[in-house]
VEXDREN-2710 file (C-alpha; in Angstrom, 1 decimal):
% VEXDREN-2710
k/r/px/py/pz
1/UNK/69.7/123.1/66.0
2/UNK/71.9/126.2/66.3
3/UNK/73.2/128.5/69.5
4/UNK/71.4/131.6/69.4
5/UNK/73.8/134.9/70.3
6/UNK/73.0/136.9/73.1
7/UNK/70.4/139.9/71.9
8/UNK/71.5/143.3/72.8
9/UNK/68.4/145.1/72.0
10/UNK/67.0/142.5/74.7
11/UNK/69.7/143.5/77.5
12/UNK/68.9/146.9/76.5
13/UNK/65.6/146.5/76.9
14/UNK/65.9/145.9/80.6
15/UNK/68.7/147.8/81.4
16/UNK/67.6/151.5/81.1
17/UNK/69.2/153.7/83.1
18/UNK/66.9/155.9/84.1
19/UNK/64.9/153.3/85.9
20/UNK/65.7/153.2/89.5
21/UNK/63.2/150.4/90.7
22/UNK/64.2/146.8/90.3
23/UNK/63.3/144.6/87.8
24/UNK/61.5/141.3/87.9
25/UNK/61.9/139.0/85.3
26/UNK/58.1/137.7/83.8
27/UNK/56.3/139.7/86.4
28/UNK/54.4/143.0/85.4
29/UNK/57.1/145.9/86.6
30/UNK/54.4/148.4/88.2
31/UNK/53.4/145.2/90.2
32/UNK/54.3/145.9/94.3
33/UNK/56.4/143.2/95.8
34/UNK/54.8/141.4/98.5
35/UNK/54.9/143.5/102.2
36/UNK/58.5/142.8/104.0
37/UNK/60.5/141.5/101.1
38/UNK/63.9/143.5/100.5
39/UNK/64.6/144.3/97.5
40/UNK/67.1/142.1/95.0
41/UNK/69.7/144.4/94.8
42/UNK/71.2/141.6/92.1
43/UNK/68.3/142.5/89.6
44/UNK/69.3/146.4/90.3
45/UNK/69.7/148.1/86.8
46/UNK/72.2/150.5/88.3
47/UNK/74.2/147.4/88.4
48/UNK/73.8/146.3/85.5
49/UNK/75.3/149.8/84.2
50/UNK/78.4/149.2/86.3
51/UNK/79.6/146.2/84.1
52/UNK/82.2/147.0/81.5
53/UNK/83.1/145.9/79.2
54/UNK/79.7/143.7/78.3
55/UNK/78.6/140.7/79.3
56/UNK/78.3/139.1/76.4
57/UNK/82.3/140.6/75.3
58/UNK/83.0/138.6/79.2
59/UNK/81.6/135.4/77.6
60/UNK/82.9/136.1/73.9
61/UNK/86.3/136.0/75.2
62/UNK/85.9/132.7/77.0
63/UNK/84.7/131.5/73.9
64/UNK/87.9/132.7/72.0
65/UNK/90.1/131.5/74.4
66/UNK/88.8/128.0/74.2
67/UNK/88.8/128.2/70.2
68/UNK/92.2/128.7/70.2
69/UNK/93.0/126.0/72.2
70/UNK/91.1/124.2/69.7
71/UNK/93.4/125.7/67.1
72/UNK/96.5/125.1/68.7
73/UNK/95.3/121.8/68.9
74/UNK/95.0/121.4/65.3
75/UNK/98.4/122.5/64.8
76/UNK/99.9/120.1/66.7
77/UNK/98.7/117.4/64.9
78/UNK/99.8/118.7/61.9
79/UNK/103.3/119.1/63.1
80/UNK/103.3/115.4/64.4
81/UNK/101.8/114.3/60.8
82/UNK/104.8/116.4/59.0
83/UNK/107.0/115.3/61.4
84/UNK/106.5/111.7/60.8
85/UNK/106.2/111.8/57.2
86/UNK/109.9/113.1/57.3
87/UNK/110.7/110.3/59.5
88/UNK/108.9/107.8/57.1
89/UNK/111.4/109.0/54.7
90/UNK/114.4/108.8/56.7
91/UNK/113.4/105.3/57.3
92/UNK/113.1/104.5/54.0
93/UNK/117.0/106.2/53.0
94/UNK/118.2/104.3/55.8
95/UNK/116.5/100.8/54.5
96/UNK/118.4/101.2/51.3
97/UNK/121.6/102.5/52.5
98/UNK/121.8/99.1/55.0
99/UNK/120.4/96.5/51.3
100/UNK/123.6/98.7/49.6
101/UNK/126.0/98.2/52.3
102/UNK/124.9/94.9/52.8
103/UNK/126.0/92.8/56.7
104/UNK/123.9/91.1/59.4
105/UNK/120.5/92.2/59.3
106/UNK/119.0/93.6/62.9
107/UNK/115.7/92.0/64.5
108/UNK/114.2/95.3/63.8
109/UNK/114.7/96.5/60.0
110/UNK/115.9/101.0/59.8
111/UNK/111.9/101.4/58.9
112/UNK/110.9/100.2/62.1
113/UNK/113.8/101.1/64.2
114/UNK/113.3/105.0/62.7
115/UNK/109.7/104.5/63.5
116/UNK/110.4/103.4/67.2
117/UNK/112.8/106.4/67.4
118/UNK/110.3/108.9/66.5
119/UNK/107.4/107.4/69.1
120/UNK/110.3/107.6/71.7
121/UNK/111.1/111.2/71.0
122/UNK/107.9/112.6/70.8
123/UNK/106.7/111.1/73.9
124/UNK/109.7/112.5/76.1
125/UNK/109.5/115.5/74.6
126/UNK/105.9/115.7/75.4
127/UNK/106.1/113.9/78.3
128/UNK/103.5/111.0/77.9
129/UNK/103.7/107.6/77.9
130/UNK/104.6/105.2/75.0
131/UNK/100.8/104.1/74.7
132/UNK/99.5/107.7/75.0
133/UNK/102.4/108.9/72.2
134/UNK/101.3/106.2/69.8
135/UNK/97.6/107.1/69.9
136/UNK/98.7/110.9/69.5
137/UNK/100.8/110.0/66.7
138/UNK/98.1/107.7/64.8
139/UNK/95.2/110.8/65.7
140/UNK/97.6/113.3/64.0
141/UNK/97.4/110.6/60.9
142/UNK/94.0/110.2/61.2
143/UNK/93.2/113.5/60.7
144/UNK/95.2/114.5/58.4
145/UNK/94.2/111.6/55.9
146/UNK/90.9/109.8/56.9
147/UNK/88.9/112.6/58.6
148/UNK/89.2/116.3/56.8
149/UNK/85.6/117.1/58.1
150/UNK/86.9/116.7/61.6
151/UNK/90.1/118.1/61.0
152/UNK/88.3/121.6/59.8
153/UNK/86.3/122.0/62.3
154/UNK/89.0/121.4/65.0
155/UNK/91.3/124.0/62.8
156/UNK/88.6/126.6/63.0
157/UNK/88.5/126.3/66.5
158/UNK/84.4/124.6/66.2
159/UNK/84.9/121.4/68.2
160/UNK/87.9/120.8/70.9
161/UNK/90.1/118.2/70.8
162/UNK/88.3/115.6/73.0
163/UNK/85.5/115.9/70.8
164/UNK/87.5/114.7/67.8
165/UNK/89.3/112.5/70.1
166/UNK/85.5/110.8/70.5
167/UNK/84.7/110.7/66.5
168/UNK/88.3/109.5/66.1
169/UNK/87.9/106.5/68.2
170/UNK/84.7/105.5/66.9
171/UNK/86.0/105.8/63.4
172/UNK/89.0/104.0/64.1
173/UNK/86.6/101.2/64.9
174/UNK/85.0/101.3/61.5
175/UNK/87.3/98.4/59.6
176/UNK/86.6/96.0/56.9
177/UNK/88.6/92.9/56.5
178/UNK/89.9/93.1/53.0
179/UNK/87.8/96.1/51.5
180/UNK/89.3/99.5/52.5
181/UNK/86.8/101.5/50.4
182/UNK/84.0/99.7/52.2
183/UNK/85.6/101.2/55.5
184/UNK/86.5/104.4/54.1
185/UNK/82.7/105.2/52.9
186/UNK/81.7/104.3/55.7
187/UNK/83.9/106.7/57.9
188/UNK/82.7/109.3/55.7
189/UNK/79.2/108.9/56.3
190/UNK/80.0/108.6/59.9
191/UNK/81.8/111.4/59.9
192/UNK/79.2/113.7/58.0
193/UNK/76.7/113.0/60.6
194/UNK/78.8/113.7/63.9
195/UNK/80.9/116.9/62.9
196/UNK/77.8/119.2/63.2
197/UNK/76.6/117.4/66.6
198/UNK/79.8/117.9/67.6
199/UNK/79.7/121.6/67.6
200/UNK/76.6/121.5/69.6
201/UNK/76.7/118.6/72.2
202/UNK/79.1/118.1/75.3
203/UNK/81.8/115.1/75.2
204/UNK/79.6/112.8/77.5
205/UNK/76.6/113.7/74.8
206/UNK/78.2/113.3/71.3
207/UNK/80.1/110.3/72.7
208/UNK/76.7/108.5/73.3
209/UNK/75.3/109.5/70.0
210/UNK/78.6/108.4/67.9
211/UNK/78.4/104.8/69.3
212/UNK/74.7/104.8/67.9
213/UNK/76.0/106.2/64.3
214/UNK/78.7/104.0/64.8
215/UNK/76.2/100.8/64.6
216/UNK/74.2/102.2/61.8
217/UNK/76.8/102.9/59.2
218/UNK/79.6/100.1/60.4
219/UNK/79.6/97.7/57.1
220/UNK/80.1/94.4/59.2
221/UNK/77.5/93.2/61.9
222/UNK/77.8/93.4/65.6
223/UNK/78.1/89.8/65.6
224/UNK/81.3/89.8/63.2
225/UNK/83.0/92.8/65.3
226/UNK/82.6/91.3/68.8
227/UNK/84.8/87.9/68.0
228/UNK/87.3/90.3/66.6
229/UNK/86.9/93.2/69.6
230/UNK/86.9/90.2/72.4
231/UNK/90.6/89.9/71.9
232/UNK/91.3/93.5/73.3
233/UNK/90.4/92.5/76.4
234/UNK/92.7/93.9/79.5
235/UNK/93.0/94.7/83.2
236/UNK/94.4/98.0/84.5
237/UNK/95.8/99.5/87.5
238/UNK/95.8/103.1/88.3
239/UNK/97.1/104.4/91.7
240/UNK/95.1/107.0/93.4
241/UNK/95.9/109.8/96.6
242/UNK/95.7/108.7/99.9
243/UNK/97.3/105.1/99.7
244/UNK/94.3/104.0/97.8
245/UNK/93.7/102.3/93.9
246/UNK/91.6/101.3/91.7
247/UNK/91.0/98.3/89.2
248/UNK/89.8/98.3/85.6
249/UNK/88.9/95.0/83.8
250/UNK/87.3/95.4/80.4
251/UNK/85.8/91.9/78.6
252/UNK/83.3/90.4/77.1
253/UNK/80.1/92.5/78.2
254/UNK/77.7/89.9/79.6
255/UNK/80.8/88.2/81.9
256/UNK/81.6/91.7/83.7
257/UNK/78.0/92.6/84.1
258/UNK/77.4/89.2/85.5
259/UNK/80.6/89.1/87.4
260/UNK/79.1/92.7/89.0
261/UNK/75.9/91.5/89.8
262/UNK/77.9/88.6/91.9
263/UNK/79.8/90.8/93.2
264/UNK/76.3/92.8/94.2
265/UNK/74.6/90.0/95.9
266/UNK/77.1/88.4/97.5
267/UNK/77.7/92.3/99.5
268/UNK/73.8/92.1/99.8
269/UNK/73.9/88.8/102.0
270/UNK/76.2/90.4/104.2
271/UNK/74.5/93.7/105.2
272/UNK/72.7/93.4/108.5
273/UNK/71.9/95.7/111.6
274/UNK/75.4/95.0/113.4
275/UNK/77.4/95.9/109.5
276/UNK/78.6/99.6/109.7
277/UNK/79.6/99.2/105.6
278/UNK/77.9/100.6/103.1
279/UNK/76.9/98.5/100.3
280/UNK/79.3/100.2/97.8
281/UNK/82.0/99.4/100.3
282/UNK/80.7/95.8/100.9
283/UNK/81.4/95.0/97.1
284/UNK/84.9/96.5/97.0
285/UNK/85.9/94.1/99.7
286/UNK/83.9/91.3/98.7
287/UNK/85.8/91.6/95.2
288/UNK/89.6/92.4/96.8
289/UNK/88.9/89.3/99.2
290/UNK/87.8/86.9/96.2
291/UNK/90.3/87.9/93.8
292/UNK/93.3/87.9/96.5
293/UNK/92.4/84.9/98.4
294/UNK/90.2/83.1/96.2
295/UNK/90.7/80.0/93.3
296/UNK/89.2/79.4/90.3
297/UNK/86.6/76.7/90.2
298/UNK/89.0/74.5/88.4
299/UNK/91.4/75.3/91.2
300/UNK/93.4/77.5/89.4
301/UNK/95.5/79.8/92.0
302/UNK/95.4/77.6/94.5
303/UNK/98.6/78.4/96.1
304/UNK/99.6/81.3/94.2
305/UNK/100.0/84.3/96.6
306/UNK/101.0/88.1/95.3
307/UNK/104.0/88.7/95.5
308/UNK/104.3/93.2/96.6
309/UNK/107.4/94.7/97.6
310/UNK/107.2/97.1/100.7
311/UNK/110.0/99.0/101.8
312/UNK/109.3/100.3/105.6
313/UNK/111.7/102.2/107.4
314/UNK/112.8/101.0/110.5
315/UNK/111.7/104.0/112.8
316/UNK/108.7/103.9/111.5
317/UNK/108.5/99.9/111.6
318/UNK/109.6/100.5/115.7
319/UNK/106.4/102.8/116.1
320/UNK/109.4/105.5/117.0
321/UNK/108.6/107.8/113.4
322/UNK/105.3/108.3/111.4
323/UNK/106.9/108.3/108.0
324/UNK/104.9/106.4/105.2
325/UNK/106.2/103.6/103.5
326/UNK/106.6/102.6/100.5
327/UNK/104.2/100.3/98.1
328/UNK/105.8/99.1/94.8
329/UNK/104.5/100.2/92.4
330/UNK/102.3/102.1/93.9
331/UNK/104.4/105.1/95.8
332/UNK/103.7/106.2/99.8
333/UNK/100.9/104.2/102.2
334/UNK/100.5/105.2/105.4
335/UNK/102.2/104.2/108.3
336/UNK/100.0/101.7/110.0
337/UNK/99.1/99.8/106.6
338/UNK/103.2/99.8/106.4
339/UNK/103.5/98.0/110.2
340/UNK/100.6/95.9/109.3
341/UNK/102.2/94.3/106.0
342/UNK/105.5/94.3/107.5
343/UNK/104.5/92.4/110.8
344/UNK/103.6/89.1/109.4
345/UNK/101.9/88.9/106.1
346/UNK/103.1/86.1/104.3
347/UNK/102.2/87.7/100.7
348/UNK/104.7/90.4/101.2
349/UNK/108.4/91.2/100.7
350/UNK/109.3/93.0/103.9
351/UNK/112.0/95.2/102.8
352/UNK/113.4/97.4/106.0
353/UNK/115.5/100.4/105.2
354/UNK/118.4/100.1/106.7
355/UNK/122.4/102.0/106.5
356/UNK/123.6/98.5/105.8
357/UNK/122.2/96.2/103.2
358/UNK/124.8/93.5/102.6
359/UNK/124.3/93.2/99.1
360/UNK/127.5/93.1/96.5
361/UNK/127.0/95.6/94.2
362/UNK/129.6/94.9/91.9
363/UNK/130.7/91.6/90.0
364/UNK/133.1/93.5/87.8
365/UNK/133.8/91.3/84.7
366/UNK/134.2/88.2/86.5
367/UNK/130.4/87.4/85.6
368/UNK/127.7/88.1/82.9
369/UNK/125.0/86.9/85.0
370/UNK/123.3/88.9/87.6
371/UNK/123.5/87.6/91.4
372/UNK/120.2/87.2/93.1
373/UNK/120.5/89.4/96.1
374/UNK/121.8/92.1/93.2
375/UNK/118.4/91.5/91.3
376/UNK/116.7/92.2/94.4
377/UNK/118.5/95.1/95.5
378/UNK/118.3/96.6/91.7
379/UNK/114.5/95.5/91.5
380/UNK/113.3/98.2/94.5
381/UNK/116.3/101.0/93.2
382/UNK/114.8/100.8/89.9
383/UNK/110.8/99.8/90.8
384/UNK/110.3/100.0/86.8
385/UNK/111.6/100.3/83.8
386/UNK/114.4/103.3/83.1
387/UNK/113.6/104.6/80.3
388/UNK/112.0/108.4/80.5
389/UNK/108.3/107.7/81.1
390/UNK/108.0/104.3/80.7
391/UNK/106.4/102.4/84.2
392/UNK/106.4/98.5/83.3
393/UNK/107.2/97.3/86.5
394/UNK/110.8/96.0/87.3
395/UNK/109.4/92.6/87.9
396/UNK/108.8/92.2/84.5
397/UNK/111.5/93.8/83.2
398/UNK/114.8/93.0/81.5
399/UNK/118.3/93.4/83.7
400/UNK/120.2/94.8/81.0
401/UNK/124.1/95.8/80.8
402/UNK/124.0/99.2/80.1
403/UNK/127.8/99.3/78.7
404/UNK/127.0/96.0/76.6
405/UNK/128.9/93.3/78.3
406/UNK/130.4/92.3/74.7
407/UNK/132.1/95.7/74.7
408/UNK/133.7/95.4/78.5
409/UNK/130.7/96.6/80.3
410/UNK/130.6/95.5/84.0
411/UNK/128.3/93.8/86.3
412/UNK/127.3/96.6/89.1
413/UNK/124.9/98.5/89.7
414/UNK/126.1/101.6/88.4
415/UNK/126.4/99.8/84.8
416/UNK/122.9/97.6/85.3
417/UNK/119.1/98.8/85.0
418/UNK/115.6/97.5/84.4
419/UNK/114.2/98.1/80.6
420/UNK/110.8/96.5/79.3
421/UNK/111.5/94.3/76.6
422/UNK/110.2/97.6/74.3
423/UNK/112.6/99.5/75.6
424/UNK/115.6/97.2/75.5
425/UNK/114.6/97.0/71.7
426/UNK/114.7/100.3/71.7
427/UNK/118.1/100.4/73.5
428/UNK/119.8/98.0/71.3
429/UNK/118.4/98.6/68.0
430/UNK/118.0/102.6/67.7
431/UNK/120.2/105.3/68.2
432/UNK/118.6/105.7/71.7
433/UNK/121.9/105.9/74.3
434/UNK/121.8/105.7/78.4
435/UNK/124.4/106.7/80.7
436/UNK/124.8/106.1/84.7
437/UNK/125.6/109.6/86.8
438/UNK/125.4/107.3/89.4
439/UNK/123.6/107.0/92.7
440/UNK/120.7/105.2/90.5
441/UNK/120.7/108.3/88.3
442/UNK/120.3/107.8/84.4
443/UNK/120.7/110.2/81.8
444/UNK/119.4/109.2/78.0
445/UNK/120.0/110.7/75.1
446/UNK/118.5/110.7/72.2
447/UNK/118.9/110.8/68.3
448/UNK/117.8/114.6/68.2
449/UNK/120.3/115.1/71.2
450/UNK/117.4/115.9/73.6
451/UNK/118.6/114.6/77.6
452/UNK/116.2/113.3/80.0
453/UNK/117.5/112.3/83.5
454/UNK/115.5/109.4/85.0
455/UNK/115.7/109.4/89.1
456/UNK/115.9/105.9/90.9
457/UNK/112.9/105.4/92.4
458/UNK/114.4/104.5/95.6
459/UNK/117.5/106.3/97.5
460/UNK/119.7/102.7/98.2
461/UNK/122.8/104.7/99.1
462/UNK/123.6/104.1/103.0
463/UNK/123.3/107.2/105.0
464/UNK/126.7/109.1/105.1
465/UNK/128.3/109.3/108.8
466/UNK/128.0/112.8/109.9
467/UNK/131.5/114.8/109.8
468/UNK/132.9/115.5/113.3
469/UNK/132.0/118.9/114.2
470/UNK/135.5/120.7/114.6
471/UNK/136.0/122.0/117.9
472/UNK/135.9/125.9/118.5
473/UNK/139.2/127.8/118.9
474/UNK/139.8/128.4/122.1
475/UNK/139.3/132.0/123.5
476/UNK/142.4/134.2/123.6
477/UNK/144.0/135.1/127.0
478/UNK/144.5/138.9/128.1
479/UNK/148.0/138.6/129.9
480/UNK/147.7/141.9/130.9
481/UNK/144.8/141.5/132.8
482/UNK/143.8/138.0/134.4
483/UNK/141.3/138.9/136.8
484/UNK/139.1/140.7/134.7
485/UNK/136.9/142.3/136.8
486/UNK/134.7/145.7/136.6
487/UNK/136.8/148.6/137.3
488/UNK/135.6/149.9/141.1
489/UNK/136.3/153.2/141.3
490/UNK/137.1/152.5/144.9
491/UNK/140.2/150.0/144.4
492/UNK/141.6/151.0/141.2
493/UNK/143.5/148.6/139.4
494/UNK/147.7/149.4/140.2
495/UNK/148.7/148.4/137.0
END
């Protein structure tokens, strides 16, 4: 299958000049057009003649402009694959400077703390997320060592990125337990067979059509790769305009379809003449209602609420302001869903802004551990982890000692902050360094010396008294005339 290029004798053909009657496409020219029907100006060949440069030079240089994104996309991966083979060699010098110098030796070893760096560094200075870096990272590998058909054809601009972002995740998919070359035949076949549909077909398209290579050249059955694929199964949250979300749950295939189908009927039942919901809306609340207030049939949750932090402002909580609130780990809701959670639902934290919160914010050095009502108050500042990018939620998060407390670090809040369990690794073990600019403010820095400033998700200061106005100076008198009035040419003035 190939593209054909636009044929200029063919434009030609219909775009003589010297013809002054329209043109109809696959109708005999000298035919007359039915009585009362204007004439399509947009099939004019004068008009035609007004375009310049060409249309197909138009199109050619959307097509170069996309190549070159393609290009630049290639590049990028092989600076990330350079750049980590350095780094897999600084790792490596600083493994056998610590076995020479002997000591303690770290939960992480230099390999993976260098490693860790790097992932760290390239996703700030990208700015994407830890998960998203690591992919990017192991792509830029991938292509440079297990897929040179696919790197050549993104290089030379054929395929864009997402298309070799589709062959790369099936391929990465193509494993044998114990028998690389198995796999790496394999990959090549695979690979042999997409590139040139991927220069042809759209994302959606070539995405289908590598899942069907996929299963005909993997080595091991279907049977085999399920056990091993069930493990991967997750649930994920993705926040969405207008105070609304959605819900991703990915699992053993028959269990979600069934669990949809439920899901389904159970909308179904309820539809009637007096129901204003559509069915699609039907099984969104039918599944929000189960999952929130429902058990198990074992009776597993019974009891077990959801615990969601929601910081209202008091105006707004008094029906006196119309500013949102403030979902946790979500961002702003709208007023009314703020009043509503705030006036009495029991599965809610009702957190009220207010100018004064009570909470101690310092413990100096008199204690290691972390107050409650200090958790709490650090918990909304923070909302997640502080480290640049990273959004594990606070909740489950580490209260770490930024100054370590072993080396006279205080407990406050302008020396405490939430880090995932990653990133306090990455904290403690790497060369990775925060420091508090306070009001909630962080600044890291990191082994290349790059800065990133990470803002506190809430503003916890109180609101600072407003400065009394000074008081204007007041006017200057005129001794020498105390009853200014209008001169009156009448009764002049006998001074």
């Amino acid at each position: 299958m190939t593209v054909e290029e636009p044929s200029e004798s063919h434009l030609d053909s219909h775009m003589d000049s010297s013809v002054d009657s329209p043109v109809y496409s696959s109708v005999d020219s000298t035919a007359e057009p039915p009585p009362d029907t204007p004439p399509d100006t947009y099939l004019d060949a004068q008009h035609f003649n007004l375009v310049e440069p060409s249309l197909a030079e138009v199109y050619d240089a959307i097509k170069e402009a996309d190549r070159e994104m393609n290009r630049a996309a290639a590049r990028r991966a092989a600076a990330i694959y350079t750049a980590q083979r350095v780094i897999i060699d600084v790792g490596r010098a600083r493994a056998e400077a610590a076995v020479q110098a002997g000591g303690r030796r770290p939960p992480w070893s230099p390999e993976e703390a260098t490693k860790e760096e790097f992932t760290c560094e390239v996703g700030d200075l990208l700015r994407l997320p830890r998960r998203t870096t690591e992919t990017l990272i192991e792509a830029s590998r991938t292509l440079a060592e297990e897929l040179p058909a696919t790197r050549e054809a993104l290089s030379n601009g054929a395929i864009s990125y997402r298309h070799a972002q589709v062959i790369m995740d099936q391929a990465w998919g193509i494993t044998v337990d114990g028998d690389q070359v198995a796999a790496a035949r394999a990959r090549a076949v695979f690979e042999d067979v997409l590139v040139p549909d991927a220069e042809l077909l759209t994302v959606a398209k070539l995405a289908d059509r590598a899942r069907r290579v996929r299963e005909r050249t993997h080595p091991e059955t279907i049977t085999a790769r399920h056990q091993k694929s069930v493990e991967d199964r997750h649930l994920v949250f993705q926040a969405l305009n207008d105070s609304m979300a959605s819900l991703y749950v990915t699992g053993d295939a028959e269990k979600i379809q069934a669990a949809y189908h439920r899901t389904l009927d159970t909308a179904l039942t309820l539809q009637g003449p007096d129901e204003t919901r559509t069915l699609t809306q039907l099984a969104a609340d039918v599944l929000t209602d189960v999952l929130i207030g429902g058990v198990t049939p074992d009776g597993t949750g019974a009891g077990v609420a959801a615990q969601v932090n929601v910081t209202v402002p008091v105006l707004t909580l008094l029906g006196k302001s119309e500013e949102p609130g403030y979902l946790a780990g979500y961002g702003p809701i709208d007023p009314d869903t703020a009043r509503r959670l705030a006036a009495g639902a029991p599965s809610f934290t009702r957190l009220l802004t207010h100018p004064e919160t009570g909470v101690v914010l310092s413990m100096g050095r008199d204690t290691y551990k972390v107050p409650a009502a200090l958790k709490k108050w650090l918990e909304v500042r923070d909302e997640t982890c502080t480290f640049p990018g990273c959004r594990r939620s606070a909740k489950r998060s580490d209260v770490d000692h930024s100054v370590e407390w072993q080396h006279g670090g205080q407990t406050d809040a302008m020396n405490l902050a939430h880090l995932c369990p990653y990133h306090h690794a990455v904290k403690s073990y790497t060369r990775w360094t925060p420091r508090h600019l306070g009001d909630g403010r962080i600044e890291w820095t990191s082994p290349a010396g790059y800065r990133y400033i990470v803002e506190p998700s809430a503003d916890m200061r109180p609101p600072r008294k407003p400065q009394p106005q000074p008081k204007p100076p007041a006017p200057a008198v005129d001794v020498w005339n105390l009853n200014p009035e209008p001169d009156d040419p009448d009764n002049p003035n006998p001074f």
